[in-house]
N, C-alpha and C positions, 0 to 999 in steps of 0.2 A: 178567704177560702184556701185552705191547703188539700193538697195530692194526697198526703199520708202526714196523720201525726204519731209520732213514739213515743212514748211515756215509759222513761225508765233508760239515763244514760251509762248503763254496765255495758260489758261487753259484745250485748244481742243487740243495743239497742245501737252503740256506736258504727258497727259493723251495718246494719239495714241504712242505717242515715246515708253510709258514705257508696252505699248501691245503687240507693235509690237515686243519690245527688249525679250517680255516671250515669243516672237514665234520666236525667234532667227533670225530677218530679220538684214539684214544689214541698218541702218538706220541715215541720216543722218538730224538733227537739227539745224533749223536759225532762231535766232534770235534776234532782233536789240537793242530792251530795249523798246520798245515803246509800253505803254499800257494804254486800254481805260478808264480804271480805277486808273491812275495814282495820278489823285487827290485825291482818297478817303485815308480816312483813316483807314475803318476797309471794308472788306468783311461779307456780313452777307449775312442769308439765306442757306450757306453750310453747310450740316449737318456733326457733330464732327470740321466744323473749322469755325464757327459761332462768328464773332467780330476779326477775324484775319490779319492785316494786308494785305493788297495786296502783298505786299515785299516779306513780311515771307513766304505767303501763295508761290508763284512763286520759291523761295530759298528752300523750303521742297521738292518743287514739283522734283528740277534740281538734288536734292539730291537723288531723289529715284531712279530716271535714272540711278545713277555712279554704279550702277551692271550687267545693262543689255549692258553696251558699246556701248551709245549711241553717235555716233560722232556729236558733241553739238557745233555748228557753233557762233562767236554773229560776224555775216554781215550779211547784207543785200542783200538780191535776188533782182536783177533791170530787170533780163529777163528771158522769161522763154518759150519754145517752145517747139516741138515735133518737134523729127527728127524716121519716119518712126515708130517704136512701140514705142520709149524709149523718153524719157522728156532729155532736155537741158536745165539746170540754168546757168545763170552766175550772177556772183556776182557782186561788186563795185568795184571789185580789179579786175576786168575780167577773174578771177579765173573761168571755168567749172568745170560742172558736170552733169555726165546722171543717170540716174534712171530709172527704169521700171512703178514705180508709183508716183504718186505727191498728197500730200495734202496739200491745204492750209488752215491756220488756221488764218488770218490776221488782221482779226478784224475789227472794223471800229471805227470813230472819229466822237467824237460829237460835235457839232457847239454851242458852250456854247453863252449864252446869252452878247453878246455886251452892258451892263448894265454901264456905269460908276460909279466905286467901286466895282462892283462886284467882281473881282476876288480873293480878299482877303475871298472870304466867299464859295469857289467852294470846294466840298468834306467836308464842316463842315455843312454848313446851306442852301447850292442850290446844289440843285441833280437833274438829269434825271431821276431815277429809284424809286416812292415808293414801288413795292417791295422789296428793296435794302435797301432804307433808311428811310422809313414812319415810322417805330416802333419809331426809334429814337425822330421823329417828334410827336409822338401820345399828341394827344390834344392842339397843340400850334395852334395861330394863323397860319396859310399857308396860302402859294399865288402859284396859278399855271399862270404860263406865256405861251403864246403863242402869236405869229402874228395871227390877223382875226380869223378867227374860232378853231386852233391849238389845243388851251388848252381848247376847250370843256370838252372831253373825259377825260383829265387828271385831270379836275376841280369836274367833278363827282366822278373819283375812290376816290380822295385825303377825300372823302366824310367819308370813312372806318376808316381813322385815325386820324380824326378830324370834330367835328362840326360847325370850324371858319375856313372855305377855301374862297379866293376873288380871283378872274381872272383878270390876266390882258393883255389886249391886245396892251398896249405898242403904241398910235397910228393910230393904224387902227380898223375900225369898217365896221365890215363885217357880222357882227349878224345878224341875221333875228329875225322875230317875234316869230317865233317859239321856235330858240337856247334860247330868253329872257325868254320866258312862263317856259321851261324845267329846267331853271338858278333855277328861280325862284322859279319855286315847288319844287326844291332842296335845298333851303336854301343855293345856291350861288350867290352868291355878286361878281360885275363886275365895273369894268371899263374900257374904251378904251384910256382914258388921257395918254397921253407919260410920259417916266418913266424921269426923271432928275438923280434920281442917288439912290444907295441902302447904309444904313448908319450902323453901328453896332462898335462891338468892339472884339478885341480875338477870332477871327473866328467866329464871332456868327452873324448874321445879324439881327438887330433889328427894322429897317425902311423902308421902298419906301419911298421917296422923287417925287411928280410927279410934274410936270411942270409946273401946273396950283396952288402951292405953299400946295396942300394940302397933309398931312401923314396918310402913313398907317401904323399900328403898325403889322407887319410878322417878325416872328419868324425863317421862314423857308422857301424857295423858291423849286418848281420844274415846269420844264422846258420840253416844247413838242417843238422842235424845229428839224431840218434834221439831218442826220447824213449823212458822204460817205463814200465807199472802204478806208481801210488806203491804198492797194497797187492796182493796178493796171494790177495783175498777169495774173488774170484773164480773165480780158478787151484782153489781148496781145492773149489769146485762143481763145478768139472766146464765150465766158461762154454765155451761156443763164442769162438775170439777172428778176427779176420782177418788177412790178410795182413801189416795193416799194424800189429800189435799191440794193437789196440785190442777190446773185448769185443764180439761181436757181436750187435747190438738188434735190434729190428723197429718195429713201426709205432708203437708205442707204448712203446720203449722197452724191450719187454719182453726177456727172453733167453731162449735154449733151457731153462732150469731155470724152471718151473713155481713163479708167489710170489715170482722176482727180476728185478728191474730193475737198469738203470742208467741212468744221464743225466749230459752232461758230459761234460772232455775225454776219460777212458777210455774212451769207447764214440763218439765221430767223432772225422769228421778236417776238419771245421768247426771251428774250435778256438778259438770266443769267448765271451766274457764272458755276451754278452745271447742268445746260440745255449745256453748249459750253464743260465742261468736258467730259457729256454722250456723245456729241456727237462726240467729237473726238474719245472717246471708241468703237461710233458703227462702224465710219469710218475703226479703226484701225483693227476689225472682219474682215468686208467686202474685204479690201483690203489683209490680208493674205489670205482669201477662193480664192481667187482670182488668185493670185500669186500659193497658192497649186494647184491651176488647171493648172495653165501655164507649171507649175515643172512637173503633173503626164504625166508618160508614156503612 
């Protein structure tokens, strides 16, 4: 019987473990290895670990744990239910466990651009996130991608850190008259021509190749494309989710299921580093105030 189980060792989930472990809950940690940020190679944006490894940053995190005795799982949760107050995991080994709380911290997965050549350049030179990776970027040529209308919105921010941003829509042309006028008075430059292939060298992307034989010289690639739940835990509850696929929380994290939280990219669409740590912190609050009510007399 544990206090609180976390599903999902990222930044939301690290961060609730080592709160909960200062309020002496019994708490139990799973984690797979699987993170959304895998490809990158520095996290930036957190403040004191700004240009850090993802790796390192996760290995410092697991390390600060080992005082508060946190029972630190690496499997995978495949089920997850409520039996009367108390939550039911089970694992991939069909290992159980009950708990009085649950949070999930699981993150989600990004639908990286199906570019031929691309991959060699994902976490160096093509990103989803400028404020993650745009400094890095500042003043090069960029290209925001998106299917049909997608990369509007991304084509304008990328505006911040760079004066030579092109859109490209890979294919389809869904622009209106309006999206062009708006391109336009922004000093962004478009195409809808399908891509052929991205060309560079030592992680660096240095071309579009489009189909119709002509180049574009980008420096830099980002990417407005879907994302999904990496698990499915939720879906198994019953979670309210919104529009935009993500689980829907409240003030504290909490969800329409009673005992379950979330914190992290799957529950906004703030979708940072030092945003999915707070909010495993506020989770990890809410949930002992919680639990001290259940305990008082």
């Amino acid at each position: 019987m544990y206090d609180v189980l976390i599903v999902g060792g990222g930044p939301a989930g690290l961060s609730a473990a080592m709160l909960l472990g200062r309020c002496l809950r019994k708490v139990a940690l799973f984690d797979t290895g699987e993170y959304r940020n895998s490809y990158s190679h520095a996290m930036n944006g957190f403040i004191t670990r700004d240009g850090t490894p993802p790796g390192d940053f996760l290995q410092l995190g697991r390390e600060d744990l080992a005082k508060y005795e946190v029972d630190f799982k690496q499997r995978r949760i495949t089920k997850l239910c409520k039996k009367g107050d108390l939550f039911q995991a089970i694992d991939e080994d069909g290992q159980a466990y009950l708990s009085r709380k649950v949070l999930l911290a699981t993150g989600l997965t990004d639908r990286w651009p199906q570019i031929p050549g691309a991959e060699p350049f994902f976490g160096t030179s093509i990103h989803h996130c400028p404020y993650c990776d745009g400094f890095e970027s500042k003043n090069k040529p960029l290209a925001a991608y998106g299917k049909a209308r997608k990369a509007i919105g991304l084509s304008l921010s990328l505006k911040t850190w760079s004066n030579d941003v092109m859109m490209f829509t890979d294919g389809t042309n869904k622009l209106t008259r309006e999206d062009k006028a708006l391109l336009d008075r922004n000093g962004v430059t478009y195409t809808t021509a399908p891509i052929a292939r991205i060309e560079g060298e030592g992680g660096q992307m240095q071309r579009i190749v489009l189909q119709n034989g002509k180049i574009e010289e980008r420096q830099a690639l980002f990417f407005a494309t879907d994302s999904d739940q990496r698990s499915d835990l939720a879906s198994q509850l019953d979670c309210d989710f919104t529009s935009k696929g993500v689980v829907r929380t409240y003030r504290h994290q909490e969800t329409n299921v009673q005992g379950l939280y979330v914190a992290g990219d799957s529950a906004r669409d703030m979708q940072l580093v030092i945003v999915a740590a707070a909010e495993g912190t506020k989770a990890a609050v809410a949930i002992n105030i919680e639990l001290q009510k259940e305990f008082r007399q």
